[in-house]
N, C-alpha and C positions, 0 to 999 in steps of 0.2 A: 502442483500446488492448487488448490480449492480457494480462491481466495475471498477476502472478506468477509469474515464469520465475524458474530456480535457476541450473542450470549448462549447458553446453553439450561434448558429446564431440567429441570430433576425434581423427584417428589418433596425433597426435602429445602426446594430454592432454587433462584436463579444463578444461577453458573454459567461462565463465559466458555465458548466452545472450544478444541481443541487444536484450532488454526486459528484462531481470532485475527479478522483484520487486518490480512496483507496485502497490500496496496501495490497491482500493476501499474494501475492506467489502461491496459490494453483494451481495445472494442471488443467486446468480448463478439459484437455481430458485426467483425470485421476482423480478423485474426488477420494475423501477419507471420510468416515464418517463420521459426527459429533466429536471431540473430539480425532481422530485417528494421529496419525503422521503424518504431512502429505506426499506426494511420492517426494519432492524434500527435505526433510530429513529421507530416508529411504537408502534402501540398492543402489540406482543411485549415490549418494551425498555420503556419511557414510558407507563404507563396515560393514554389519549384522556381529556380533559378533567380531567387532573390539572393539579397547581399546576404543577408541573415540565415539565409538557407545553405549558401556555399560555406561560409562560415562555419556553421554547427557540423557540416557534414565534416570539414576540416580537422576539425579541432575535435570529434570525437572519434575520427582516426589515431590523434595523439592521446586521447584517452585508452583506447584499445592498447597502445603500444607502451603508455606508461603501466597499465595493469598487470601486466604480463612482467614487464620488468622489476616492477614491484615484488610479486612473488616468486619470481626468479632466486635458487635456489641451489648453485653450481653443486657443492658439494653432497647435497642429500635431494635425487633424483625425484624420491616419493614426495619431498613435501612440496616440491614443484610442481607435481601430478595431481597432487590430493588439492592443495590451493588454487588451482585453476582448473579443477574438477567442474564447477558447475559453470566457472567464467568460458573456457570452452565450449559449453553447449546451447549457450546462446544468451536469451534472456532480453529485456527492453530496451535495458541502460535505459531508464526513465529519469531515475534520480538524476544519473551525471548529464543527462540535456536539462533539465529544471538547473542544475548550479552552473550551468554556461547560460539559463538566459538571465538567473541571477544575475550575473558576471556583466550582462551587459547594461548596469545601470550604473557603473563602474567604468574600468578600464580593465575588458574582457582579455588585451593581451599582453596583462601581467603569469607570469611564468607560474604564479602559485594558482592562476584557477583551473590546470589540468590535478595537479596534484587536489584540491578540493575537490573534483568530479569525481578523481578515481577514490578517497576515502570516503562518498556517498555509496558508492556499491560496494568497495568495499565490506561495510558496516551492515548492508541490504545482505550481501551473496552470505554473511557470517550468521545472520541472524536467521536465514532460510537453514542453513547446517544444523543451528539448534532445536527450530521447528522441527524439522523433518525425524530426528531423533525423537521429540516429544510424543510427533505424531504417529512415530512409527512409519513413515512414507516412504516407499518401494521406490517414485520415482519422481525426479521433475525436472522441467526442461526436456523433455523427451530422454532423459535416460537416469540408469539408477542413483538413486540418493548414494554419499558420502556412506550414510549408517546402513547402507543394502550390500553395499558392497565391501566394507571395511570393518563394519561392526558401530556400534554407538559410541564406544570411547574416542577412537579416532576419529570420525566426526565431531564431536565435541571438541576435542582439540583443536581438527582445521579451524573449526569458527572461532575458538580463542587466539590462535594462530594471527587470524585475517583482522578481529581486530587490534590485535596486537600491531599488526602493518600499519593499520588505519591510524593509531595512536602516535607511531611515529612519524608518518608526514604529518599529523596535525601541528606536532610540536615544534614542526619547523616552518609552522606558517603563525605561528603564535601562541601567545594566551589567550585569547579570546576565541580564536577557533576552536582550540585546543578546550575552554569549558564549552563552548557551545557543542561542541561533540561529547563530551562526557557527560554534559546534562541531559542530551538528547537518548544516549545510553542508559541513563537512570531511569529514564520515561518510559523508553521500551520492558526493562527489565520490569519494572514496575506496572506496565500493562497487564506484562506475562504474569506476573504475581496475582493482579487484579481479578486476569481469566480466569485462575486455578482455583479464587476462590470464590465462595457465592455475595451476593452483594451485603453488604450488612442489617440487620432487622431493623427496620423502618425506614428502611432506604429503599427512594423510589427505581425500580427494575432499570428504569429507561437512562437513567441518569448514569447509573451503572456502566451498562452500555455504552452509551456514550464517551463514557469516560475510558472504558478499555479502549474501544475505537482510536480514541484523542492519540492515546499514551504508543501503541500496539502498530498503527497505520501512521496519521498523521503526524507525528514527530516528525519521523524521520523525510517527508517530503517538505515539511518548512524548514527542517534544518539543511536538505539539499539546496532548495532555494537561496536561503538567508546564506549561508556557507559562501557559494557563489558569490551573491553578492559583497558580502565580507572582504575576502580577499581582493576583489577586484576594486577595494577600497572606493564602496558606493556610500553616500552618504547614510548617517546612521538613521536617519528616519525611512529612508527605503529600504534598507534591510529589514527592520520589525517590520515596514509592511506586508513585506513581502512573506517573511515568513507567518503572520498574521493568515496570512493570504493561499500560505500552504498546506496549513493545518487546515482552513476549512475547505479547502479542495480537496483535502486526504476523506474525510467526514462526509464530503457530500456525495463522492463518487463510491462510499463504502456504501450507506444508503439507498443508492441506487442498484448495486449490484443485490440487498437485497431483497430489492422490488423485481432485480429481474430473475431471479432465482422461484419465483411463484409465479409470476405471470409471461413469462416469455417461453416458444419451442424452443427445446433441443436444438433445431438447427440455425436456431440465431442465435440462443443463450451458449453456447458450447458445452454446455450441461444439460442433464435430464432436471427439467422441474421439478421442487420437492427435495434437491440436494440436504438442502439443511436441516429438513424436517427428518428425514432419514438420520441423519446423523444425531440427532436432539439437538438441532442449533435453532434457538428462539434469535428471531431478526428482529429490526425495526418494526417493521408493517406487521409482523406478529402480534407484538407487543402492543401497538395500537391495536387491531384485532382482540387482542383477549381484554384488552380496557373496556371494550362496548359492555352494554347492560340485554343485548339481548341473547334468546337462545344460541345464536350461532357461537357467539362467543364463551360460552358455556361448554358448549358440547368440546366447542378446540379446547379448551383448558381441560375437559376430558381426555382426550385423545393424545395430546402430548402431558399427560400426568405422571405419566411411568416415562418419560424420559426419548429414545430415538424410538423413532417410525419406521416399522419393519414390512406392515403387513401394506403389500400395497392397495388394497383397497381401503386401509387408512389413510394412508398419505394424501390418495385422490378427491378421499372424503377432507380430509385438512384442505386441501388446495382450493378444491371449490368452496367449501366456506370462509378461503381467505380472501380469493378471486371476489365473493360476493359481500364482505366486511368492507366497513370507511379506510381500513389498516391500510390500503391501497394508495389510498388518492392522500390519506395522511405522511405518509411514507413521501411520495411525491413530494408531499407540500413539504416536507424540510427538506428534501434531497434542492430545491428552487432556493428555500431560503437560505441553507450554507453555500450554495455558489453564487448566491447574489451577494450574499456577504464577504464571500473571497475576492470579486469583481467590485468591490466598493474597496478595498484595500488597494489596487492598483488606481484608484481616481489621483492621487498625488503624484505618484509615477510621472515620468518625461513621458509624452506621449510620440514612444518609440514603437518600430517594428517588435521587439523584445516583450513591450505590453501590450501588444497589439495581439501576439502569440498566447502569452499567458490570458488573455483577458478570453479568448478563441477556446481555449484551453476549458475555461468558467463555462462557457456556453454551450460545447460538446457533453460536458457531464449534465449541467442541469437538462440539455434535451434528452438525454442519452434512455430517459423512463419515461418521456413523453406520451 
């Protein structure tokens, strides 16, 4: 997976890209293995051998174990194969530690907050299946997609499948879980709609953007959070915060990645610079970029006119004149203000290890383009 695409240009409009917006978390200038913790829930985030840190590792053992038993499948071998197709090859589990630190402004050792952890990935692993079909992707998680190996029908269906799972432990932790997950599912769906089509005529690009962003990435990591805390029956003013608090961390670390998609090397971005511009994916700091009034920004709305960036001594030429546009340092400036404004959402919070983690959390993304 490519992750966190915005919009995509074309002659005829602005169009959202063909991955829009999927939210690791991972350092992308710190990788971590296949299936490993990853380094912004390690000892940065969560002091190593605290309470909170033995804990999580604990308790997302039992998520491991409920996941599996969840798509566990006696009778028909393949759909046990195909449903923990991509949960076998590894992945962050990002979401399900966000609804365990939910969890903890509650009472994290209520039995329903493993089953909330495991319908956040869930709903993540099913929505990668659809992806992956739309985008046609050969592989992720280091091995082949569902649709590479099976064909796109049956990928489609795993991911209906899985939220189908997701749907029923929701409904056994309530109604309120149970809309909060299905509203969460109209947001994405509706992202995806948002992506596929151009933005409306007199509607501003960025807003656009933003808005697939919101729908597409963000959702789904406030409603991990808020989920969490829900169940763990946290008060209800700390849940919206918190999920307040997840959508613009979803928002601010999309922004970041892509400021670091132009200006960072290959061997810290884990990408060749220029990813998006090759593919026609107009970013944030583009977008600020082609708003300027001088030549530079001219010439870019030149060169992405006809759409992706083939030839590379276009792309180089795109790069440096984004490298040298305000697109940059504006790009930054909202990537600081949605994580300052996720980290003013936790000011009500107990001031626990739990916010102490997420608040750590706010301050690795907004450095993260420094």
């Amino acid at each position: 997976m490519r992750a966190f695409r915005t919009c995509r240009w074309s002659p005829v409009g602005w169009n959202p890209g063909p991955e829009a917006n999927k939210l690791t978390l991972e350092d992308e200038s710190n990788r971590t293995p296949e299936g490993a913790a990853p380094a912004v829930f390690s000892g940065r985030l969560v002091a190593m051998g605290s309470t909170l840190e033995t804990e999580l590792r604990h308790r997302m053992s039992e998520v491991e174990e409920r996941l599996r038993k969840v798509l566990a499948d006696a009778e028909h071998r393949f759909v046990t194969t195909g449903t923990t197709h991509l949960i076998e090859a590894g992945g962050k589990r990002v979401r399900p530690r966000l609804a365990l630190l939910g969890a903890q402004f509650g009472d994290p050792d209520r039995p329903q907050v493993i089953d909330a952890a495991v319908i956040t990935e869930l709903v993540h692993v099913a929505t990668l299946h659809h992806d992956d079909v739309m985008d046609a992707a050969p592989r992720r998680h280091g091995v082949p997609t569902a649709n590479a190996m099976w064909g796109n029908n049956i990928a489609v269906l795993l991911g209906d499948l899985l939220l189908a799972r997701a749907a029923e432990l929701a409904a056994d932790l309530g109604t309120t879980s149970l809309r909060l997950q299905a509203a969460t599912l109209a947001r994405l769906v509706r992202g995806q709609l948002l992506e596929a089509t151009r933005a409306p005529r007199h509607t501003d690009p960025m807003v656009h953007c933003i808005q697939v962003m919101a729908d597409k990435s963000a959702s789904l990591i406030a409603m991990a959070v808020e989920l969490g805390a829900r169940v763990a029956d946290a008060p209800e003013a700390h849940a919206r915060a918190l999920a307040r608090y997840g959508e613009r961390l979803g928002i601010a670390f999309q922004i970041s990645d892509d400021v670091i998609d132009i200006c960072s090397p290959a061997a810290e971005s884990g990408k060749t610079p220029g990813t998006d511009l090759r593919e026609g994916v107009v970013t944030v700091p583009v977008l600020h970029a082609l708003a300027g009034d001088g030549p530079g920004a001219a010439r870019l709305g030149v060169i992405l006119a006809t759409g992706a960036v083939t030839d590379p001594a276009r792309v180089a030429e795109a790069l440096d004149l984004l490298r040298a546009s305000p697109g940059l340092d504006k790009a930054r400036a909202d990537v600081h203000r949605y994580a300052e404004s996720a980290t003013t959402e936790l000011a009500g919070l107990p001031p626990t290890e739990a916010r102490e983690a997420l608040g750590a959390l706010a301050r690795f993304v907004r450095n993260r383009t420094a």
